[in-house]
C-alpha positions as CSV (number, residue, x, y, z in Angstrom):
1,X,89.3,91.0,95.8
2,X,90.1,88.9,92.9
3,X,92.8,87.0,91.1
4,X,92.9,86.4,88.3
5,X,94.8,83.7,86.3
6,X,94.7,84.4,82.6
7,X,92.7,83.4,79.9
8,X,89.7,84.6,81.5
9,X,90.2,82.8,85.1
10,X,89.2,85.0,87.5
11,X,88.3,83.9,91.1
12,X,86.9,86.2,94.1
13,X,88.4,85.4,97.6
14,X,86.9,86.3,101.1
15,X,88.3,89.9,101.7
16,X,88.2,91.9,104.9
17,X,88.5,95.5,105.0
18,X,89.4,97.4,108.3
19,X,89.1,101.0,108.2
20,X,90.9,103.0,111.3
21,X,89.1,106.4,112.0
22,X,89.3,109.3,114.5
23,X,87.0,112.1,114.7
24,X,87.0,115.2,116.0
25,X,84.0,117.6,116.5
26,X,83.6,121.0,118.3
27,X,80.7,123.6,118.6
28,X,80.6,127.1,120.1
29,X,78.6,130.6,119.9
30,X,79.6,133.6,118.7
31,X,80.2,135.9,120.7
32,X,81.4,133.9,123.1
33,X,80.5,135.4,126.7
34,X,81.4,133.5,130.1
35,X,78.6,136.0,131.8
36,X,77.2,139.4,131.3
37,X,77.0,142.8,133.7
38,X,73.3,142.8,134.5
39,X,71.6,146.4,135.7
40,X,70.5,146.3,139.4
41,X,67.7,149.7,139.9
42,X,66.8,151.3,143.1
43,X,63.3,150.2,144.2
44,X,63.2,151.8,146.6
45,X,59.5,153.5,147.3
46,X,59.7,155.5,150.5
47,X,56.4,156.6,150.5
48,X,54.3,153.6,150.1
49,X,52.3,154.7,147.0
50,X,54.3,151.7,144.7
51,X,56.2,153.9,142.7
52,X,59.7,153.6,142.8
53,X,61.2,157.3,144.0
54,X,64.2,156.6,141.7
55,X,63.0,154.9,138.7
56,X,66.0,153.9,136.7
57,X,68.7,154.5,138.6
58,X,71.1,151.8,138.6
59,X,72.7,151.0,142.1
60,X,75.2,148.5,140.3
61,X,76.0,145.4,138.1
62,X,75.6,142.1,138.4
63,X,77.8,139.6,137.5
64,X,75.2,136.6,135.1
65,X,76.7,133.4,133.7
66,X,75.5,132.9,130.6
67,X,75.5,129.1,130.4
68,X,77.1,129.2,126.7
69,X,79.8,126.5,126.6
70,X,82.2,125.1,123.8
71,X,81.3,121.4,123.1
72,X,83.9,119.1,122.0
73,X,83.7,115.8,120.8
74,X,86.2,112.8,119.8
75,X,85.4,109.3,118.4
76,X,88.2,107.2,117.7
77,X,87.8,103.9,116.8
78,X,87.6,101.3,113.6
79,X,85.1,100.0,111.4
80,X,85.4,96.1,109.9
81,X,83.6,94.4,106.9
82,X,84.1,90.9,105.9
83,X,83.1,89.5,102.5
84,X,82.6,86.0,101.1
85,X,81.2,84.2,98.7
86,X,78.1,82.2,99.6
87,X,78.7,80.0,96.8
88,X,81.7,77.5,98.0
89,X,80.5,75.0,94.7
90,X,81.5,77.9,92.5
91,X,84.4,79.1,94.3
92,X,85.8,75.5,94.4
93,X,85.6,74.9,90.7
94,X,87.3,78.2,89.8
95,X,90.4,77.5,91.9
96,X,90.1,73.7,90.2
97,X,90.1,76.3,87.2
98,X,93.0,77.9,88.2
99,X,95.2,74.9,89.3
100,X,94.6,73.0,85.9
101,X,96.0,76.2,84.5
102,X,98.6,77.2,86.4
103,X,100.1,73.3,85.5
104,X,99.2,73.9,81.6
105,X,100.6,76.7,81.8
106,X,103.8,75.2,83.3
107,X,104.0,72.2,80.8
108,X,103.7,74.9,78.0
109,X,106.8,76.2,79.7
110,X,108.6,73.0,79.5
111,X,107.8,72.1,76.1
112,X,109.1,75.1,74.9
113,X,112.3,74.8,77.1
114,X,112.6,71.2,75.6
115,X,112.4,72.4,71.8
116,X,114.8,75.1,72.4
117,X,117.4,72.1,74.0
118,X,116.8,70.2,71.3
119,X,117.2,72.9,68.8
120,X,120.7,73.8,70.6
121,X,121.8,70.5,70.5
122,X,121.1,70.3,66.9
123,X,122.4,73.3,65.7
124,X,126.0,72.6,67.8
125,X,126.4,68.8,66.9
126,X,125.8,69.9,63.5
127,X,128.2,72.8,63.9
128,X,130.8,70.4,65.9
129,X,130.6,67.7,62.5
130,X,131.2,70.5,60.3
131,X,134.3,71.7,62.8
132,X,132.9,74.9,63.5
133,X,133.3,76.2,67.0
134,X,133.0,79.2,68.8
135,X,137.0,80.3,70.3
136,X,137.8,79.0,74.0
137,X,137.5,82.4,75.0
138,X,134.5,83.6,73.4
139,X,132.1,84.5,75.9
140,X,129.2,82.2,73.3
141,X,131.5,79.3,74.0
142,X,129.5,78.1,76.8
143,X,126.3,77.8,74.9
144,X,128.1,74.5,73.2
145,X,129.8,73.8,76.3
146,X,127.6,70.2,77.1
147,X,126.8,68.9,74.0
148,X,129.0,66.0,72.5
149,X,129.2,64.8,69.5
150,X,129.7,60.8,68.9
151,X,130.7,58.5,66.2
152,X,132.3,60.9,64.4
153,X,135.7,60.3,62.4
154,X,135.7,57.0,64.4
155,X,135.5,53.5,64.3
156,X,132.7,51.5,66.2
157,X,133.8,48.4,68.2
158,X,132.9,45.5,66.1
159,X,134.3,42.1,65.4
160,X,134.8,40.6,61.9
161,X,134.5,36.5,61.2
162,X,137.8,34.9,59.7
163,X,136.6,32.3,57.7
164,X,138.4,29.1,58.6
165,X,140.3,27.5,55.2
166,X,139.8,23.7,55.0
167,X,143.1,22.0,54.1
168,X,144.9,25.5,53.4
169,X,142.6,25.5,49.9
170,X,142.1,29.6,49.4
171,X,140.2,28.9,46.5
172,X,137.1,29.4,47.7
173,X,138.0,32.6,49.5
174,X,137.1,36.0,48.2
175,X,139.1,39.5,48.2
176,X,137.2,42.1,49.4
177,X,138.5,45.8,48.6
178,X,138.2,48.2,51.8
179,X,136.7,51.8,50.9
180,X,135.3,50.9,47.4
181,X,131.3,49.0,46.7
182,X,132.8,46.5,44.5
183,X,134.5,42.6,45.6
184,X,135.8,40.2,43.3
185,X,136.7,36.7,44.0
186,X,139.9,35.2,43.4
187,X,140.1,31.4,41.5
């Protein structure tokens, strides 16, 4: 057997095979005969001159076995191979192989699931500034759901100095105009 991992990672792993079997073999002759009828003849020579005084009469029939029998035969049983590699250095380096790239693999995953966060995030906030949403009840609404917006339309805590006026002289105090780029000072 072998996995393989992608970009040309490929690693064989010890494999055993066991292969059940059951066989079944028979044998037989045709025509099959349990026995035969085999002739018996009158022998008989009555006058001593050795020549049977009959020849070929048949007195009767034998029964004969003929021996023939049906053979069967039945092997059950299983066959096992094991396979491994004799070369542990090489195996060991190609599952190295394979670990480093199953984990580059997953950091590839989880850059791109970063960028497409950070694409979302984007696109809403910029969306949300612009006061476009999707409806409450728009089944897309969700994909904005988490991302908030801050510092828009709002004013950051801060603190401003009050500059202390010696003897109640506001001469040397300047006006400064709220919303425009210019100041002037006052005499």
């Amino acid at each position: 057997m072998t996995n393989t991992y992608g970009d040309g990672i490929s690693c064989q792993v010890p494999t055993m095979n066991i292969t059940p079997f059951a066989t079944r073999s028979g044998s037989w002759m045709d025509p099959y005969e349990y026995d035969y009828l085999d002739p018996v003849y009158n022998n008989v020579d009555a006058n001593d001159d050795n020549v049977p005084d009959n020849p070929g009469q048949i007195l009767y029939y034998k029964p004969v076995r003929t021996g023939q029998k049906s053979n069967q035969n039945i092997n059950i049983g299983f066959s096992a191979t094991m396979s491994f590699s004799l070369d542990r250095k090489a195996m060991k380096k190609c599952q190295e192989a394979a670990t480093i790239h199953n984990e580059y693999r997953m950091q590839i995953n989880a850059n791109k699931r970063l960028d497409f966060e950070l694409a979302r995030l984007k696109n809403c906030g910029e969306l949300m500034k612009s006061g476009i949403s999707f409806h409450k009840k728009s089944p897309y609404a969700t994909i904005c759901a988490d991302v908030v917006v801050q510092g828009v339309n709002t004013i950051k805590d801060h603190a401003h100095e009050i500059p202390v006026v010696p003897n109640g002289d506001a001469s040397s105090l300047k006006e400064i105009s709220i919303g425009t780029s210019s100041s002037s000072s006052q005499d």
